[in-house]
N, C-alpha and C positions, 0 to 999 in steps of 0.2 A: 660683829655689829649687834648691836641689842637690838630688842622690838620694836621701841620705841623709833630710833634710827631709823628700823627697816620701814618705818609706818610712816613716817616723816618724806622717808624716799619714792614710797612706795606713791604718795600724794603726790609731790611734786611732781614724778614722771606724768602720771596719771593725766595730768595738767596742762602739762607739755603735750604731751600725745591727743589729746582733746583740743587745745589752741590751734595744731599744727593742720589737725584732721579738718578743721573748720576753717583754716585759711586754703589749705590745698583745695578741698571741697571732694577729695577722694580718699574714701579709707587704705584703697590697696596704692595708696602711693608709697614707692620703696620705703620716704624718711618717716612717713604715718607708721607701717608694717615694721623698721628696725623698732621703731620706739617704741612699738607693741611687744615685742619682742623682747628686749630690757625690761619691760613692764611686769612679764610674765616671770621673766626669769627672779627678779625680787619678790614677787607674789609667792613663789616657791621659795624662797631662803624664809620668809616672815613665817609661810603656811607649816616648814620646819622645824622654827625656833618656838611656835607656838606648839606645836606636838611635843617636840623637847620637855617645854616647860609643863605640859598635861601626864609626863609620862615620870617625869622626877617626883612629880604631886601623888601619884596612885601609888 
């Protein structure tokens, strides 16, 4: 997946995870906390591919 992708992805969950949090009206509700979770986990693929990209430039 390229950055752009990841950043595209990384929004849309983001999105979802803030709509969802604000209709439950609980952060630690399970479906709030998975999709925090996906969230995190693409936050680190993007936070990687940008390293990547800083470490082939040096």
């Amino acid at each position: 997946m390229n950055e752009a992708t990841l950043e595209e992805k990384v929004e849309t969950i983001r999105r979802r995870m803030i709509e969802l949090a604000e209709k439950k009206g609980n952060l630690a509700d399970k479906s709030v906390v998975a999709i925090s979770q996906q969230l995190d986990k693409y936050l680190v693929f993007l936070q990687r591919s940008r390293m990547n990209v800083l470490q082939k430039t040096s």
